[in-house]
N, C-alpha and C positions, 0 to 999 in steps of 0.2 A: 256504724256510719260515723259517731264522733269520732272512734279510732283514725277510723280511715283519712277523717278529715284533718285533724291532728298531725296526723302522719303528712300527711300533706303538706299540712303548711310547715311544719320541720324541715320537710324535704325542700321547701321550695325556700325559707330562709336559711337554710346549708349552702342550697348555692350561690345565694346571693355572697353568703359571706364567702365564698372559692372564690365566687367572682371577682370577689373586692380583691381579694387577695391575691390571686392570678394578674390584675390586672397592673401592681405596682413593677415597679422595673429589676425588680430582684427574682420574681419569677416570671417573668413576662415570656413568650414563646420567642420575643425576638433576640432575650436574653441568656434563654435554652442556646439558643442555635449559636449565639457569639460564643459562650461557653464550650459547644461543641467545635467550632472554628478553629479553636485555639489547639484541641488536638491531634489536627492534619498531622500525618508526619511530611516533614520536610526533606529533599531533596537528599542529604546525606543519611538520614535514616533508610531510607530506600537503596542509596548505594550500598549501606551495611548489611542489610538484609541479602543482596545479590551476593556480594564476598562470601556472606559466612556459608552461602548454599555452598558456593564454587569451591569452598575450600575446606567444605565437610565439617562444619562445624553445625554441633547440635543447636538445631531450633527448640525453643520455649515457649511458642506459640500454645500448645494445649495448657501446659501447666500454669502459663499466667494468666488464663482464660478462668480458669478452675481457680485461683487464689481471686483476682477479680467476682467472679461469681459470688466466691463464698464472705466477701466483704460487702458484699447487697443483699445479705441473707441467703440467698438461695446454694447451697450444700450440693454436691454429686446427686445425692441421693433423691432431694427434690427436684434435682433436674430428670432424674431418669422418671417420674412421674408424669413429663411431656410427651406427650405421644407425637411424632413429627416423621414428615415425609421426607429426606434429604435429597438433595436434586446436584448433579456436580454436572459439567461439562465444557466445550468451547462453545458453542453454536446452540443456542434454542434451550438453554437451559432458565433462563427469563419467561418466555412464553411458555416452555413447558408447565411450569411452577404457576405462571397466574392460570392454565386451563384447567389442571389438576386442582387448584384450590377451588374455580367454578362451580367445577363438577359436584366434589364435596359441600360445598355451601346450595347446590342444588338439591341433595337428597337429603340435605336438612339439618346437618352439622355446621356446630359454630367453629369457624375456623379461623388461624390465625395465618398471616404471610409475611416472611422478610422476605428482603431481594434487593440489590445494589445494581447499580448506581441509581439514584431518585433523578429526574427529568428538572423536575419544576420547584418540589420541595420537599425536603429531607424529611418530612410526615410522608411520605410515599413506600417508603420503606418498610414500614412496621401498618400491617391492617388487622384490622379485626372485622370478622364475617362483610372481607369483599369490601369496606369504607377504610379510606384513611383517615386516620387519626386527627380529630378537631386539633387545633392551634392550643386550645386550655389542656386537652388531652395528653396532649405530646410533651407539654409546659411541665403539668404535674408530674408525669414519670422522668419526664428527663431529669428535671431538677431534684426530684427524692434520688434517684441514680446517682447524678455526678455528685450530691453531696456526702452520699455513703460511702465512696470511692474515695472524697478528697478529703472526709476525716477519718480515715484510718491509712494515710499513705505514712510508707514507714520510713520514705524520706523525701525528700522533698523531688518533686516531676514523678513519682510513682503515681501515674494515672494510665491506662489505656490507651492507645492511640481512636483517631476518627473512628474507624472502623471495628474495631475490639471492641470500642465504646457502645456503638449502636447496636454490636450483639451483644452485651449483655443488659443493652436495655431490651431489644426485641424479649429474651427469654423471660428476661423480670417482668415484662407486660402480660406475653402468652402465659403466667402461673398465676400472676394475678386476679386473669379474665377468667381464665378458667376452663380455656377452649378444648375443643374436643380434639382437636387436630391441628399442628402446624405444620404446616408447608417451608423450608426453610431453602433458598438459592445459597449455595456456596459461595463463595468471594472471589479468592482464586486459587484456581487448585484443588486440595480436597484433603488430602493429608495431615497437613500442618494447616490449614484454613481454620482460624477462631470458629468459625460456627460448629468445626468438627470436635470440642469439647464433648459433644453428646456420646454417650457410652452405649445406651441402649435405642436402635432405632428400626421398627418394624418394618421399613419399605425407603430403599434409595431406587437415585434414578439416574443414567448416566446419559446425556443427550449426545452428540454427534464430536467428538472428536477431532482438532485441528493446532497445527499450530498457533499460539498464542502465549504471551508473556516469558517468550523465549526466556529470557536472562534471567529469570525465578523458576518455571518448572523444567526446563529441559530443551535443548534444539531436535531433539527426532520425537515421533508420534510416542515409542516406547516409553520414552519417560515422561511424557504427558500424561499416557494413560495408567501410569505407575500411580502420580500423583494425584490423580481423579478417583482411583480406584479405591484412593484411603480411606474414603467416605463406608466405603463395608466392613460389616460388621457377624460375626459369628450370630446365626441365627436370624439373623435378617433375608428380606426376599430382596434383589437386587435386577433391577429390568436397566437393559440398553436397549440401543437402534443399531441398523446394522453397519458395523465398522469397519473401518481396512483389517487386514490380514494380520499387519502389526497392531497395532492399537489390541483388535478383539485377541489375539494371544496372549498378551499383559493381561486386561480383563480375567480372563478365565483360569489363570495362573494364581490369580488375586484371590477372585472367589474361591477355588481348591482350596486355597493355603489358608483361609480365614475361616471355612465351613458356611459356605453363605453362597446359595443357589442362585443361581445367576441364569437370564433368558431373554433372547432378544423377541421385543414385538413385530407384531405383525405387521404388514403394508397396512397404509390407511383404507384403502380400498379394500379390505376385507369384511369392515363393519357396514359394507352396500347402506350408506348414509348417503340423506340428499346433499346435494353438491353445492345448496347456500347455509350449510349449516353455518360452516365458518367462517372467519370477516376477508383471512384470508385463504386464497385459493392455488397455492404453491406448494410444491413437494415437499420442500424443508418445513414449511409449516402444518403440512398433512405427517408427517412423520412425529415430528415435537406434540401433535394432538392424539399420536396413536401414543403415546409413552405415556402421554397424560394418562388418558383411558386406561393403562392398564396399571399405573402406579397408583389414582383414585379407587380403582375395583380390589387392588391388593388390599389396602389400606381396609376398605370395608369389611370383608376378609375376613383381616384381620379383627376390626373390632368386633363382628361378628363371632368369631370365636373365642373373643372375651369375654364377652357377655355370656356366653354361654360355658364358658369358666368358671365366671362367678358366680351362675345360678346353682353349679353342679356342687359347688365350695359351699354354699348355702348350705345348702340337703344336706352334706357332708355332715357341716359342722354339727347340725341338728342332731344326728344320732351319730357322731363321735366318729367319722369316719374320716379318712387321710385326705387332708388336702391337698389339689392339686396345684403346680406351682406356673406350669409352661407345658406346650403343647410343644413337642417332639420336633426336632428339626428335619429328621428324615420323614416326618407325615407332612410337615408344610412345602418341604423338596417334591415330596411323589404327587400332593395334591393343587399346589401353585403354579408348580414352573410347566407344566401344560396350558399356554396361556390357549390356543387357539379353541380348546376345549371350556376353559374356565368363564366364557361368558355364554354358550355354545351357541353365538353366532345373533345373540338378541341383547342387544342394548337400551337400556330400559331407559326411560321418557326423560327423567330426571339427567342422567349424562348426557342426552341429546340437548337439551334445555340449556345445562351447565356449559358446554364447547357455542354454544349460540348466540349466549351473553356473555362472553369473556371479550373484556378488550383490554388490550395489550398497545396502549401508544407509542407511537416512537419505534412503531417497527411496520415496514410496508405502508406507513399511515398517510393518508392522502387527505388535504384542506384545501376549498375553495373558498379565494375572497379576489374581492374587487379586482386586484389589479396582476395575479399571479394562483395559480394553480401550484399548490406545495406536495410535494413527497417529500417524505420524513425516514430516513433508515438509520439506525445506527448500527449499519458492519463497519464491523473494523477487521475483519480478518479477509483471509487472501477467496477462502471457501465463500464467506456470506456477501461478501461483495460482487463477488461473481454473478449471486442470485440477485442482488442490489438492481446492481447495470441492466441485468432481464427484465427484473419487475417495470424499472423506470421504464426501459426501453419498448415494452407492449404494452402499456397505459396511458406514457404521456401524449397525449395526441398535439399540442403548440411547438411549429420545428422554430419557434424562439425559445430556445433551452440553456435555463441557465443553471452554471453547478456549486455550491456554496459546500466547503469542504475542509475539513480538520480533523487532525490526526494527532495522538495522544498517547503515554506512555515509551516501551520500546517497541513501537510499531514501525512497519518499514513501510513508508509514504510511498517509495516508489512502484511496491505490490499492489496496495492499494487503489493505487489511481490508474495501473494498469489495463483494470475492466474496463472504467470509464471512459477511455479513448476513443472507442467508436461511436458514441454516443451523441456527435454533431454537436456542440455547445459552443454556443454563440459566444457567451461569458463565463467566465471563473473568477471565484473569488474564495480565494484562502484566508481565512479568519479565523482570530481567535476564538475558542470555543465559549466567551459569558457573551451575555444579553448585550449589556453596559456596560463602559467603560469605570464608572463610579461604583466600582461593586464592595462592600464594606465586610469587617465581620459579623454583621449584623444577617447577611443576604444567605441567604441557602446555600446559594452557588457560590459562592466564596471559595477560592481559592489560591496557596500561598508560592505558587508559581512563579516565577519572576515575570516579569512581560517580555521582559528583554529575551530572554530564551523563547517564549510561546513566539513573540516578535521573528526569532530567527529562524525557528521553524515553518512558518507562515514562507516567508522567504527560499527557504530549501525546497519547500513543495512547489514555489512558483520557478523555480529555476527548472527542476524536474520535469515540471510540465511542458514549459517553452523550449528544452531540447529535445527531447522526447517524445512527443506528443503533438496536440493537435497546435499548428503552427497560427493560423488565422482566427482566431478568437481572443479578445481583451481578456487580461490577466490583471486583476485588482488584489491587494493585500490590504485589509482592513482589521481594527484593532478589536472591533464587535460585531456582531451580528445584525443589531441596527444599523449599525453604519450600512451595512451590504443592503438591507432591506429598504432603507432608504435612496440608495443609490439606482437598486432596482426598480422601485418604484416612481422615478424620475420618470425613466425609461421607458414606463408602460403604453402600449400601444393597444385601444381600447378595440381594436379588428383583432388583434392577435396576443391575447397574454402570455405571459414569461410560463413555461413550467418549468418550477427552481427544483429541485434536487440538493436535498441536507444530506448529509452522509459522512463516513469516515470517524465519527463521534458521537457517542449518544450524549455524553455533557454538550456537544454541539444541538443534537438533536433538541434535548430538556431548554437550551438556552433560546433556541428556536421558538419554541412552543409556548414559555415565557412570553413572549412578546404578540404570538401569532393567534394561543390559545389560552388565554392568563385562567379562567375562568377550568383549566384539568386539573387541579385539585380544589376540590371543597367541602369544606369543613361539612 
């Protein structure tokens, strides 16, 4: 009991002193985030990245992933000691990865989740079992990171970019915690994607295939599905959804050539699950929750036949007999890739549980408040939008519809907005994707954009619209998002509220929710 009490109050004067010291402006979380701000890549870094694909020049993406790593301590070899779910795709690869991590933190594994772009705040990215990362939390790792980085750079601007950045913190967090499992979202692509540094990975997952970031992976399906496919790996189980003709040929070309068994899931409707399991009740999202299911059940599996690896390696060593190192790739071929078989038709309490309480903001997500009825989506592709325009279109019940809309990247605005057309919208408003106008690098959303450009996009999409499109409806360009929210709620007519429609961006979406929902991430 004095131990314990001891122990105690150690414990509780450790933290005071973190505290103390988390709390000064040199590790502060607001000083994390300025620190991370700083290395956006800018506008001609991204054009260099584009040429050197276009013109066949060798990317270094893995290899400086890997020099990175091993300058924060952590080695190949301690990397391969993470056991992680890899998840690539265009479409639902987001929601795939948070219901598969559900699942798993449902049957009682600690698990770990990256995933880009964050909503609200750049702690959203990195979780551990299901919680994002407190503000002291994210403080402490961030800061021991960027400072192992910035003293040993071998010349001066030798740091990681934004995003390089935050995977080699996600991994240095996941070794440290200790999790049993991570769940890891691709970036973009899959290939050359920093998270694909990982060498050894028991279970990827490929979601739904589409055009996207044309000008970095490819203009036809084939070389998108080229560069998604990079994610497999010799020995690994590898599950898709069902793909076009082109796309699933690349696939299985992939898998041949790397020895990694490859299987698409089943219809969601095969697991005869009641019909509110899930938050949402659309086909693309019943597909992204069967992939789940069966990339969580691989995974188990998998550990499952670890563990009983290591038990047998035990006995072994006891009376001197050969240890085993891996279980056969042709036994996990003949005994996995039978998926319809491998749960045989009984879904146990625990991944019903898991797909029940996942939520995924920021996708199909519907808020009421006073003065407007919100949906939230962030498609940005020609595929998800389509589904976008439906979901608004059989939900919103006020035909005072307004559309709040930004588009981002090498997106083509004019596909985009496409679906939207029939969709009777009283107003439009094209905006820039932050909150506020005042946004610092101090702010999550930060970023090193010019306005002048966000500004003239804003512009092109209003032009698009008003030749094109619906003719009788006001057309506003606004520099934020409150601005439009304020404008709308000028407006409000308390017989008939506005249902506004975000879309076209999930930075748009996350800036949204900032303001609408401040209270979606906490500590």
């Amino acid at each position: 009991m004095i131990y314990n009490s001891c122990k105690s109050a150690f414990a509780s004067l450790g933290s005071i002193r973190f505290a103390r010291r988390m709390s000064s402006s040199k590790y502060s979380y607001e000083e994390a985030v300025r620190k991370l701000n700083l290395l956006q890549s800018n506008k001609s870094t991204i054009d260099q990245i584009r040429r050197n694909i276009k013109t066949g020049e060798k990317c270094n993406n893995i290899e400086e992933m890997a020099n990175y790593l091993q300058r924060t301590g952590v080695s190949l070899d301690r990397l391969d000691e993470l056991s992680v779910i890899h998840v690539a795709g265009t479409k639902g690869k987001g929601s795939t990865s948070a219901m598969c991590e559900s699942i798993l933190r449902a049957h009682g594994h600690r698990t770990g989740f990256y995933s880009s772009p964050h909503l609200c705040s750049v702690r959203e990215r990195v979780r551990l079992s299901g919680r994002v990362l407190s503000r002291e939390q994210f403080a402490a790792h961030c800061h021991r990171v960027y400072d192992a980085l910035s003293d040993t750079q071998a010349f001066e601007g030798d740091m990681p970019k934004y995003f390089a950045f935050l995977t080699v913190l996600a991994y240095n967090i996941f070794l440290e915690e200790r999790v049993d499992v991570a769940v890891v979202e691709v970036g973009i692509g899959g290939v050359v994607d920093y998270t694909n540094v990982l060498r050894h990975v028991p279970v990827v997952g490929i979601t739904t295939l589409g055009l996207d970031h044309t000008s970095i992976l490819g203009y036809t399906l084939a070389e998108i599905a080229r560069a998604k496919a990079g994610i497999m790996k010799r020995g690994c189980e590898a599950y898709t959804v069902q793909q076009s003709d082109e796309a699933m040929e690349v696939l299985k070309s992939v898998a041949s050539d790397v020895q990694c068994p490859l299987a698409v899931v089943p219809p969601y409707t095969s697991y005869n699950l009641p019909t509110d399991i899930l938050q949402v009740n659309l086909p693309a999202y019943q597909t992204n929750a069967s992939l789940a299911i069966q990339l969580a059940h691989a995974w188990l599996r998998h550990a499952k036949q670890n563990a009983l690896l290591k038990k047998q390696n035990s006995k072994k060593e006891k009376i001197g007999g050969k240890i085993l190192n891996s279980i056969s790739i042709d036994a996990i071929f003949t005994e996995n890739t039978k998926i319809s078989e491998s749960l045989d038709g009984f879904i146990p309490v625990e991944t019903v549980v898991g797909l029940k309480e996942c939520h995924w903001p920021g996708r199909y997500h519907k808020i009421d408040a006073e003065y407007a009825t919100f949906y939230l989506d962030g498609a940005h592709t020609a595929e998800s939008m389509d589904i976008c325009a439906k979901w608004f279109g059989d939900t919103a019940r006020s035909e005072n519809r307004v559309l709040i809309f930004s588009v981002t990247g090498d997106r083509d605005a004019e596909i985009l907005l496409k679906p939207l057309k029939m969709l009777n919208f009283n107003a439009v408003y094209f905006v820039i994707p932050t909150a506020y106008s005042d946004i610092t690098k101090k702010n999550d959303n930060y970023s090193i954009t010019e306005q002048k450009e966000l500004v003239e996009r804003c512009r092109s999409c209003a032009e698009i619209w008003k030749a094109n499109y619906v003719k009788n409806c006001e057309v506003h360009i606004k520099e934020n998002v409150s601005e439009a929210l304020i404008s709308i709620k000028r407006s409000y007519n308390s017989i008939d509220k506005s249902s506004v429609l975000f879309t076209g961006s999930l930075y748009l979406v996350g800036a949204a929710l900032s303001i609408i929902d401040p209270n979606l991430t906490r500590d």
